[in-house]
N, C-alpha and C positions, 0 to 999 in steps of 0.2 A: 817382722813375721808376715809370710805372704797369706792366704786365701785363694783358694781353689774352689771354683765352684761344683756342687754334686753334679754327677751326670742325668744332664736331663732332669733339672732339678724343678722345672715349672709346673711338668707336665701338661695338662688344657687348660690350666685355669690362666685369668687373664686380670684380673683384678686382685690386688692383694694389700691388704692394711698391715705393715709391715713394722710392729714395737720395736723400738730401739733402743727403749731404757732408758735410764731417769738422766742418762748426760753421756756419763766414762764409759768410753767405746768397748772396755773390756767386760761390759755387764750383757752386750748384743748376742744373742742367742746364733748359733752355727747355723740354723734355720735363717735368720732374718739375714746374717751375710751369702749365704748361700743367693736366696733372691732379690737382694740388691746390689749383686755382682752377675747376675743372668739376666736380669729385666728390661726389656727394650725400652722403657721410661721408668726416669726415678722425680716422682711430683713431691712436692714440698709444700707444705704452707710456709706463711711468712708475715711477717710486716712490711709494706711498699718502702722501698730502697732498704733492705736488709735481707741477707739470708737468713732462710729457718734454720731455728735451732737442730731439728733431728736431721739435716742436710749438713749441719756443720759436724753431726755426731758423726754420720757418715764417711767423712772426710779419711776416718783413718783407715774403711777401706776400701772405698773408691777415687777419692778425692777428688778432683774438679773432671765433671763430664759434661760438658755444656749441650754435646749431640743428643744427650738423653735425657736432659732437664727439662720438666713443665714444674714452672711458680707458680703459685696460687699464693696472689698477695690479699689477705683483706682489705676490703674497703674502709672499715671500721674497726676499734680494738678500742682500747680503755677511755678512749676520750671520749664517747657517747654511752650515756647508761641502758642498760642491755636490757630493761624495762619501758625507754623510747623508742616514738615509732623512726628516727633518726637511725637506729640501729638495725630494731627488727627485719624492716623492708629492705635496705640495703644489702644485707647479710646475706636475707632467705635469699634476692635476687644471684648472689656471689655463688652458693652454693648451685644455684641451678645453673648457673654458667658454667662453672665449672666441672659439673656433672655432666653436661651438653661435651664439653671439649675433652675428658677421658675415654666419654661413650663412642665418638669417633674414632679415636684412638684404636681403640677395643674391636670396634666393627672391620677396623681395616686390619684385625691380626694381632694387633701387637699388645704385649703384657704390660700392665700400667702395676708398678709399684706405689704405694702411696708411706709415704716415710714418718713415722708417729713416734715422738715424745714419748714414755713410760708405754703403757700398754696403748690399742686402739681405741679398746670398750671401756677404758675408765676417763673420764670426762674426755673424750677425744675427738678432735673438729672429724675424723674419718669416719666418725659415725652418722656424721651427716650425707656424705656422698656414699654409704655403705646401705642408708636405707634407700636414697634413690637410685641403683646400680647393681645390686646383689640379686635381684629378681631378676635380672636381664642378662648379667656374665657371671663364668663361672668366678668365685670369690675365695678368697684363704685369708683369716686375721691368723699374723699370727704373735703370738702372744710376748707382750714384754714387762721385763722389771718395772713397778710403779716407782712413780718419782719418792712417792710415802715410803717405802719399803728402802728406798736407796738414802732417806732421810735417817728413820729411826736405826737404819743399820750403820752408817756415818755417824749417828748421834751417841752411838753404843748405848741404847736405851731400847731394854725389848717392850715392845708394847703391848702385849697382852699376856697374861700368867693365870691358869687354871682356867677358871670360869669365867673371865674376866668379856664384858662384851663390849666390843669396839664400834664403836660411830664416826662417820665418816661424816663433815659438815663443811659445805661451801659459806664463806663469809659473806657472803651475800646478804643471806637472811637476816632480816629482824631482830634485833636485838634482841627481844624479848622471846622469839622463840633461841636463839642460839643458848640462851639460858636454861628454856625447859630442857632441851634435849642436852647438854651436857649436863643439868643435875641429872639426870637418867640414864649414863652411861657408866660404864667403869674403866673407859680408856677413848681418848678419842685422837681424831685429828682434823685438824681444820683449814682446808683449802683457799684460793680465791681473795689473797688479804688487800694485796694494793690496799687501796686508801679506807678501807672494810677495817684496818688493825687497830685505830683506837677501840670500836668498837666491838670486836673481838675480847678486848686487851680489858674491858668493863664487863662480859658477859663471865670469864674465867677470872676475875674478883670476884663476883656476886657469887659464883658459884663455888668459891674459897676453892679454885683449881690453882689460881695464878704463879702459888710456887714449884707446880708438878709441869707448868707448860715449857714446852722449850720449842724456842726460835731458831729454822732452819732454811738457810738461805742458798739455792742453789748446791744442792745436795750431789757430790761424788762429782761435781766439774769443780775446774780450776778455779772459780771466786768465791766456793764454799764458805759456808760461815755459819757458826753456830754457838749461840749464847741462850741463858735463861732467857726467856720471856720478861722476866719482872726487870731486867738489866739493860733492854733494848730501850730506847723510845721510839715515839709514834709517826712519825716521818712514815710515808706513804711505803708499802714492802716492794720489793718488784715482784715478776711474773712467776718467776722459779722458786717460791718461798711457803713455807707450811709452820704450824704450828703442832705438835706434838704435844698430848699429854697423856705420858703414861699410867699403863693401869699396875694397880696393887694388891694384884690376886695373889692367887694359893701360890706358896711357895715348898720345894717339897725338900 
């Protein structure tokens, strides 16, 4: 199936954080093909010698445009902890480069798409060039399926029921708070596990969640996978992986 773009679909804006959804190209909003089929650059994050993920989601309807490509490789990703200054400095420096090299872009005319994984504004690197940039060009996020939503709906587990309140948690944290805040919820989900999932994998024991959590790996793309939690072990998760525990509200 082809893609046509609206007429005149950009209008003056010039910047655009562009969701593409949690992976499967068929979740990408008519909006986001719309302007990643008009935009005189499609930038990408990435890992150095790898294409991005939301560039490879792109694929099925642009497919390879190398006249219109700007990468944006990190300098750093999982091997420095994101609390060293080994990270910190090199990161901020990444963003300001890379905000430097759209802004030219921008200045000389032309529409910079920036291409984002699930939505922009939820944990999204475009929100970094979105606060240095948005005050100076005109800007449009526009909105896409979260990886979470393309998870519990792949998992066939609805996650929240009546009054049920949901928590969002990066594994990041403390062991010890991952604890208070899922005894204090009544459905959650928990991001960010890489090498985070043993301990993840102790805060939902402690909190007698562990047979409610379900392990989601690469949600609605082709290496999907999805088992209980209590049935995985603790082998480091990758990038694309979430933990799910659903709530057990009102049911009518």
């Amino acid at each position: 199936m082809s893609f046509e773009p609206a007429k005149n679909p950009l209008g003056k804006t010039l910047l655009f954080g562009v969701g593409l959804g949690p992976g499967d190209p068929d979740y990408m909003t008519v909006r986001a093909r719309d302007i990643i089929l008009s935009a005189d650059r499609l930038v990408h994050f990435c890992k150095r010698g790898r294409r991005g993920h939301a560039r490879i989601t792109a694929d099925a309807v642009v497919g390879q445009d190398a006249a219109r490509e700007i990468e944006l490789a990190f300098p750093v990703t999982i091997e420095v902890p994101v609390e060293d200054d080994g990270y910190s400095g090199p990161i901020t420096r990444f963003y300001d480069e890379s905000a430097a090299l759209l802004a030219a872009e921008m200045e000389a005319g032309r529409s910079v798409a920036v291409l984002c994984d699930g939505d922009p504004f939820f944990y999204g690197s475009f929100m970094h060039l979105w606060r240095r940039l948005s005050h100076r060009f005109p800007t449009e996020v526009v909105p896409g399926v979260t990886g979470m939503a393309g998870a519990w709906t792949r998992a066939n587990a609805p996650i929240t029921w009546g009054d049920d309140i949901l928590t969002v948690l990066p594994g990041t944290l403390p062991e010890a708070e991952l604890v208070r805040r899922l005894a204090d919820t009544d459905a959650a989900v928990i991001m960010k596990l890489g090498r985070n999932l043993p301990k993840v994998r102790r805060a939902l024991e402690a909190t007698g969640l562990i047979e409610r959590a379900i392990y989601v790996e690469q949600a609605t793309m082709a290496g999907q996978a999805i088992i209980r939690l209590s049935e995985r072990g603790d082998a480091e998760a990758p990038y694309f992986s979430m933990v799910l525990v659903p709530g057990e509200g009102r049911r009518l």
